[in-house]
N, CA and C of each residue as an Amber inpcrd file, in Angstrom:
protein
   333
  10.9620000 -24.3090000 -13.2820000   9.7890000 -23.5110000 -12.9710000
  10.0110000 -22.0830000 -13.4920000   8.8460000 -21.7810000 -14.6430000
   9.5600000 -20.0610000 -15.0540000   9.3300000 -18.8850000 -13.4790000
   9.9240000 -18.2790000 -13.9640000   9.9120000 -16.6590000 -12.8430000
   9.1740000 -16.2420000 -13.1300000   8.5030000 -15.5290000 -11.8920000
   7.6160000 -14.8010000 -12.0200000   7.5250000 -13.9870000 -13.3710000
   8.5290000 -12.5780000 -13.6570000   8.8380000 -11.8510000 -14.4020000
   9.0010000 -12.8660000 -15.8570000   9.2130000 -13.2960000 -16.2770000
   9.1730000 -13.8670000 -17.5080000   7.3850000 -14.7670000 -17.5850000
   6.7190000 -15.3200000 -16.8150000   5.0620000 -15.2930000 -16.8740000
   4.7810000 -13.8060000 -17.1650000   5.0280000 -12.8910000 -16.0810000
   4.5570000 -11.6750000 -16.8420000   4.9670000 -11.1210000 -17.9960000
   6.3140000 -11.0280000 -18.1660000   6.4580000 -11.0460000 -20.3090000
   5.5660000 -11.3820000 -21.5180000   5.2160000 -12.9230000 -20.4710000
   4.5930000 -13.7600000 -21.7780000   3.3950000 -13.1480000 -21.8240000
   2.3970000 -12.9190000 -20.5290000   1.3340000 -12.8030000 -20.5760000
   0.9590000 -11.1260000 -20.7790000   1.7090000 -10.2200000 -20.5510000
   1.6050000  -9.2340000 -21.4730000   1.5820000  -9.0750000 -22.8380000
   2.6620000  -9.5800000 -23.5130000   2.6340000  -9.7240000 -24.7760000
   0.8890000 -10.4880000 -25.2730000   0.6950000 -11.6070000 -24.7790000
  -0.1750000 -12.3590000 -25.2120000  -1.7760000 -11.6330000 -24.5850000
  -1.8510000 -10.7250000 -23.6950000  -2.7600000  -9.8980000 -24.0920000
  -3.0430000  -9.2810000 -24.5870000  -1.7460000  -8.0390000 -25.0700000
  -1.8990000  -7.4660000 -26.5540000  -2.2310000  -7.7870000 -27.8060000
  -1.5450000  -9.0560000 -28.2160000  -2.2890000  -9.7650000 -29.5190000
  -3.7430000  -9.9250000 -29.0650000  -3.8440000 -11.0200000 -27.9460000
  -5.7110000 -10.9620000 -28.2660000  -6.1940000  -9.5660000 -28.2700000
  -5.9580000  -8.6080000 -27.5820000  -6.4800000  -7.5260000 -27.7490000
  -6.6480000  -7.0880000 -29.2240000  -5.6050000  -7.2370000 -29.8810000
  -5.5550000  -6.8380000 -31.3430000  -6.6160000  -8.0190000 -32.3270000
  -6.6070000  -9.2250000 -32.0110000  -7.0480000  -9.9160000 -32.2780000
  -9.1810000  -9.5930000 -32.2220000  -9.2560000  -9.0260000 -30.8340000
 -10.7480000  -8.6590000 -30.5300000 -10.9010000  -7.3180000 -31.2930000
 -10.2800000  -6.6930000 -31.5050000 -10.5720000  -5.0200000 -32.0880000
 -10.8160000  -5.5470000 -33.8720000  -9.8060000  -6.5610000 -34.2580000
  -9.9990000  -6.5030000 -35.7020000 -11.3190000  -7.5130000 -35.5110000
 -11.8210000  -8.6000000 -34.6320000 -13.2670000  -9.0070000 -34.7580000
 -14.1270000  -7.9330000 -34.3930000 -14.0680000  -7.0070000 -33.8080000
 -15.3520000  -6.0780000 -34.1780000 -15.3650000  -5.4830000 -34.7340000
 -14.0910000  -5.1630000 -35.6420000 -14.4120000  -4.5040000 -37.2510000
 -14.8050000  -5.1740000 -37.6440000 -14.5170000  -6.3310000 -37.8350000
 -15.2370000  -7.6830000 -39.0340000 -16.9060000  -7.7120000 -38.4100000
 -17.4750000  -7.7200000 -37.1200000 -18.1280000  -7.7760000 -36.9210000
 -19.3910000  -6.3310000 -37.0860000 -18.2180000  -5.4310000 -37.1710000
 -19.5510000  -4.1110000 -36.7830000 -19.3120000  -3.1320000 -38.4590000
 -18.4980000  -2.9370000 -39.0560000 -18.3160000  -2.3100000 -39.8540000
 -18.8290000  -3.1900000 -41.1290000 -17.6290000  -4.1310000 -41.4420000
 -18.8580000  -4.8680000 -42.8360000 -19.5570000  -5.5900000 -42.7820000
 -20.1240000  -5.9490000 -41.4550000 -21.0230000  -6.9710000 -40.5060000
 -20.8110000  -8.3920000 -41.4130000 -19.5350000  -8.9410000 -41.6170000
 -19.1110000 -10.3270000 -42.3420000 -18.9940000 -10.9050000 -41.3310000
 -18.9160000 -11.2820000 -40.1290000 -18.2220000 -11.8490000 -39.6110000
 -18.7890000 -11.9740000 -37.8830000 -19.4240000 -12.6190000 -37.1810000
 -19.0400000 -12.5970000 -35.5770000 -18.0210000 -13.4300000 -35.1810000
 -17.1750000 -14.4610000 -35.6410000 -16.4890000 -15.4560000 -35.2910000
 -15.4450000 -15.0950000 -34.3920000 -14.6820000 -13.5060000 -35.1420000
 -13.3520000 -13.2120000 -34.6670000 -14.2290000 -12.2940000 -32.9510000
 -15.2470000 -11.9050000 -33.0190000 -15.5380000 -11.4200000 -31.6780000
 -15.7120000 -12.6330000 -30.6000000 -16.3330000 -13.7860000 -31.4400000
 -16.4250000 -15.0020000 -30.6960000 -15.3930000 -15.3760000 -29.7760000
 -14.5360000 -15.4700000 -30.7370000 -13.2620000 -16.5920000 -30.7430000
 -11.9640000 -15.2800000 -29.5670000 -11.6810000 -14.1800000 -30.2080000
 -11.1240000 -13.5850000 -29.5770000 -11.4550000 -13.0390000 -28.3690000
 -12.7960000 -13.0230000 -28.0570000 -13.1280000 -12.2600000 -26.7850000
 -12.6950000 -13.1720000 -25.2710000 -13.2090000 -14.7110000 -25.9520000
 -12.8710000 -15.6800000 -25.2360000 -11.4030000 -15.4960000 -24.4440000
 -10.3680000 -15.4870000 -25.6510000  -9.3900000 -15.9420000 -25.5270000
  -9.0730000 -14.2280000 -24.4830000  -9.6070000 -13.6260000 -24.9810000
  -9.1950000 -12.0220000 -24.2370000  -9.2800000 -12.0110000 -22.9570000
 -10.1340000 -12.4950000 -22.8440000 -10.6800000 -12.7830000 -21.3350000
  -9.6710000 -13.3360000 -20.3090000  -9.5700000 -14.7200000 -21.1220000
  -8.4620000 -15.8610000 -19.9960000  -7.3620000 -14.9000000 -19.6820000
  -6.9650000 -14.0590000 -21.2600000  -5.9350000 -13.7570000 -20.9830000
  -5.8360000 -12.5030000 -20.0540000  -6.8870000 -11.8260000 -19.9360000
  -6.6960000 -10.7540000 -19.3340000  -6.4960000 -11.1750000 -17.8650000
  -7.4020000 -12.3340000 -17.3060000  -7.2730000 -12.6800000 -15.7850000
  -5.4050000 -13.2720000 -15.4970000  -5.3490000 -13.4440000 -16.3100000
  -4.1270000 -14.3090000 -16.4670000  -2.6230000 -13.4570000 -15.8560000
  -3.2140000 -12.0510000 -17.1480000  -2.1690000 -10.6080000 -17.1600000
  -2.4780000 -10.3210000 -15.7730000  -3.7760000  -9.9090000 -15.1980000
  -3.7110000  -9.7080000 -13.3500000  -2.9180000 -10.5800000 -12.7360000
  -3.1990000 -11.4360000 -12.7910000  -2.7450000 -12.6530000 -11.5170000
  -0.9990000 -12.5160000 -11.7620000   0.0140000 -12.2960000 -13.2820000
   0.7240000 -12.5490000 -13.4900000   1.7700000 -11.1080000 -12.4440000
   0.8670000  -9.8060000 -12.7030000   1.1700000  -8.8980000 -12.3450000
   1.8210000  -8.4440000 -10.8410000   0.1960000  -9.3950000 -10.1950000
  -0.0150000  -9.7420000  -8.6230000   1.3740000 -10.4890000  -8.5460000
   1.7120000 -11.0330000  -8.9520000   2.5800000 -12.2670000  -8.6080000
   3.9700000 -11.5300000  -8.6140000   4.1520000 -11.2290000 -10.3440000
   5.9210000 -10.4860000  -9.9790000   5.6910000  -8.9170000  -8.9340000
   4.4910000  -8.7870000  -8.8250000   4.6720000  -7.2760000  -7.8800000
   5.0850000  -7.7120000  -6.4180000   4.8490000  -8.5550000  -5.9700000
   5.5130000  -9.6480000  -4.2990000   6.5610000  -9.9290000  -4.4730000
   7.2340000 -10.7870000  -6.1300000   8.0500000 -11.7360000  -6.0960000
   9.5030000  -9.8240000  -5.7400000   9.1790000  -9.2730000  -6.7770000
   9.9870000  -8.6630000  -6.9710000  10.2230000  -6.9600000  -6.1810000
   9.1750000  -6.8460000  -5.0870000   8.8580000  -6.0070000  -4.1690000
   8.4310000  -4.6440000  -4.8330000   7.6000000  -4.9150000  -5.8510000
   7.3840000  -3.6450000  -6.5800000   6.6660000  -2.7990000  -5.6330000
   6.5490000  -1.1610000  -6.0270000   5.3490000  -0.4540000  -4.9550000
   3.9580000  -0.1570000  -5.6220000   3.3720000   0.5280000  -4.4120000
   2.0150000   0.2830000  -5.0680000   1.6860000   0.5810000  -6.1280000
   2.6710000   2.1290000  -6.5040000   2.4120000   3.1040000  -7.6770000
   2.3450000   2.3440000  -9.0460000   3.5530000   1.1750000  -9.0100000
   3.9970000   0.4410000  -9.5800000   3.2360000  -0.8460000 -10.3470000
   2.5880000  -1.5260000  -9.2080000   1.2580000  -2.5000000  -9.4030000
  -0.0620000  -1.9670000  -9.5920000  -0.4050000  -0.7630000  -9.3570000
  -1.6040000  -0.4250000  -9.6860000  -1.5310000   0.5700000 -11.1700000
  -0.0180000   0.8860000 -11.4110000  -0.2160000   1.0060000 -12.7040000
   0.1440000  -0.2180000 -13.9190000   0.7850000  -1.3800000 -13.3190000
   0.3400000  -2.7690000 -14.1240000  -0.8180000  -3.1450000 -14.6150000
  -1.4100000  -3.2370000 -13.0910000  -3.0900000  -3.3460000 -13.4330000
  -3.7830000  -2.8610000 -14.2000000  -3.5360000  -1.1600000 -14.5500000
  -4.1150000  -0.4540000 -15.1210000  -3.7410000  -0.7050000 -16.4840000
  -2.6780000  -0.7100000 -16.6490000  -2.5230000  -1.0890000 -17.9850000
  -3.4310000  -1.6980000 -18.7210000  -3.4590000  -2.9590000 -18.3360000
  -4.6820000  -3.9120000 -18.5530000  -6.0900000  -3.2340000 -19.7250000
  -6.0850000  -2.5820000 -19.3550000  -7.8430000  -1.5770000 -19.3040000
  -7.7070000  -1.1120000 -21.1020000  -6.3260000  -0.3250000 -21.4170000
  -6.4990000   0.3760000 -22.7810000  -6.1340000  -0.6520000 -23.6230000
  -6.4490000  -0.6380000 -25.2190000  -5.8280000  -1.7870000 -25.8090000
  -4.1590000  -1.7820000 -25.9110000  -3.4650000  -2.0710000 -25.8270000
  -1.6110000  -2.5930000 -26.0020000  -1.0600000  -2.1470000 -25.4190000
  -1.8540000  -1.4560000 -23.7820000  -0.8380000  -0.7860000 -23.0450000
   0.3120000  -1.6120000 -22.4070000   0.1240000  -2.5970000 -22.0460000
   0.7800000  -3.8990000 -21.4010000   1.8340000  -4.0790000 -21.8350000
   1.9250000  -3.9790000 -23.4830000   3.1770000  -3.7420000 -24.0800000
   4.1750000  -2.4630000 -23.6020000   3.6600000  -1.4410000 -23.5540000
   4.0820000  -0.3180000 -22.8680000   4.4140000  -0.5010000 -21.5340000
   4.2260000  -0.5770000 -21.2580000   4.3810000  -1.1810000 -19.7210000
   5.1390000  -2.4100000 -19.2900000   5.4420000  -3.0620000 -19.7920000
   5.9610000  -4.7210000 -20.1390000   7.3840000  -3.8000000 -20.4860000
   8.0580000  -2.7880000 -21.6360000   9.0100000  -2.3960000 -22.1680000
   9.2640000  -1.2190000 -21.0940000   8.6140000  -0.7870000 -20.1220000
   8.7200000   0.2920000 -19.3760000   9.5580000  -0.6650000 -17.9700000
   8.9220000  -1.7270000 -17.4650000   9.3290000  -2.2640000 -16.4010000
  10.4950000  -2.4000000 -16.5410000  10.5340000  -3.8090000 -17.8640000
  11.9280000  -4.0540000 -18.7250000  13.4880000  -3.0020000 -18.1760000
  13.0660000  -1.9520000 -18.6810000  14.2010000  -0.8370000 -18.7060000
  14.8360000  -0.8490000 -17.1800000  13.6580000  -0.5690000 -16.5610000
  13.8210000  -0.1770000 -14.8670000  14.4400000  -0.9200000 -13.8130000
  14.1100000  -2.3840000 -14.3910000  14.3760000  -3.5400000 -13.0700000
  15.4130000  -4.0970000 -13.3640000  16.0120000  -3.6510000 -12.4170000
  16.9350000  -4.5620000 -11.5010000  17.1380000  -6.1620000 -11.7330000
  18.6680000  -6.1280000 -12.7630000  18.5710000  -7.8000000 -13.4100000
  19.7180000  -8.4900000 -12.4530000  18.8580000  -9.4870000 -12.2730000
  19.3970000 -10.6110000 -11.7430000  20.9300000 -11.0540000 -12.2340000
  21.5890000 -11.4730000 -11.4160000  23.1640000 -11.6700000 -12.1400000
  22.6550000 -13.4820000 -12.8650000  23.8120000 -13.2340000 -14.0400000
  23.5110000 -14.3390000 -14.8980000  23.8690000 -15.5220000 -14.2700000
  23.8330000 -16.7230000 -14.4540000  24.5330000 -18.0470000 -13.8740000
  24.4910000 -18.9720000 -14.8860000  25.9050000 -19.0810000 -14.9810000
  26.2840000 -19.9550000 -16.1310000  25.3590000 -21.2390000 -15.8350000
  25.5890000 -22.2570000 -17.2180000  24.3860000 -23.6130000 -16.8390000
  25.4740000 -24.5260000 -16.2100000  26.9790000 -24.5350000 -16.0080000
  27.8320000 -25.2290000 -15.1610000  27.6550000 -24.7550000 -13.7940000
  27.8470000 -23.5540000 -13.3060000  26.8050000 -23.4350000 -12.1560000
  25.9640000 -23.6700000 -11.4940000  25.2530000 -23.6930000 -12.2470000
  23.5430000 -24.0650000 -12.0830000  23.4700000 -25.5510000 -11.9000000
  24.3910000 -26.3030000 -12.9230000  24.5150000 -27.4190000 -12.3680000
  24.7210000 -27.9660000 -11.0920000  26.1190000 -27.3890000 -10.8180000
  26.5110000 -27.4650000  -9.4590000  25.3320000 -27.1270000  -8.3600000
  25.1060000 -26.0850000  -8.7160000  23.7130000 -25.9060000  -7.1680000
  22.6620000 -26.6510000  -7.3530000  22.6550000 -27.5330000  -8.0290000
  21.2260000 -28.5160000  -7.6520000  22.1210000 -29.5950000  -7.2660000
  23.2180000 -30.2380000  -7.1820000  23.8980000 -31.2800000  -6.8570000
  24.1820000 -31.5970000  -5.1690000
């Protein structure tokens, strides 16, 4: 089952691309007006992903006892385009890593 904190990795990262993904469809769409597909196609996907980046946020901010200052500037992130990334590399630095466990270990504790 992944950790909390690694769902939120993924799903930061993967809101930034769609984000990048929706900005270059409304150039295609508004500047040389070639194109609605990439606003189509990316907004969609922007979307899931953005509910996705909340819920992921909500989740490691409990798992991992973040404070409020902390989760409501996750959230916020959300809002500008690639802040998530910023924020995703900001947490990164800060938190508190788990000690490693070898996979012979790991073995052992499910036995």
């Amino acid at each position: 089952m992944p950790t909390p904190y690694r769902v939120f990795r993924i799903t930061a990262v993967a809101e930034a691309i769609s984000w990048t993904g929706l900005l270059v469809g409304m150039y295609l769409k508004y500047i040389p007006e070639t194109t609605e597909a990439g606003v189509w196609l990316f907004g969609r996907l922007h979307g899931a992903l953005f509910v996705a980046y909340l819920v992921a946020v909500l989740w490691v901010a409990r798992a991992e006892r973040w404070s409020l200052l902390r989760t409501v500037a996750g959230l916020a992130a959300s809002i500008p385009p690639l802040t998530t990334l910023l924020f995703e590399r900001w947490v990164s630095r800060r938190r508190i890593r788990e000690p490693e466990v070898d996979t012979a270990a790991r073995a052992r504790l499910r036995q």
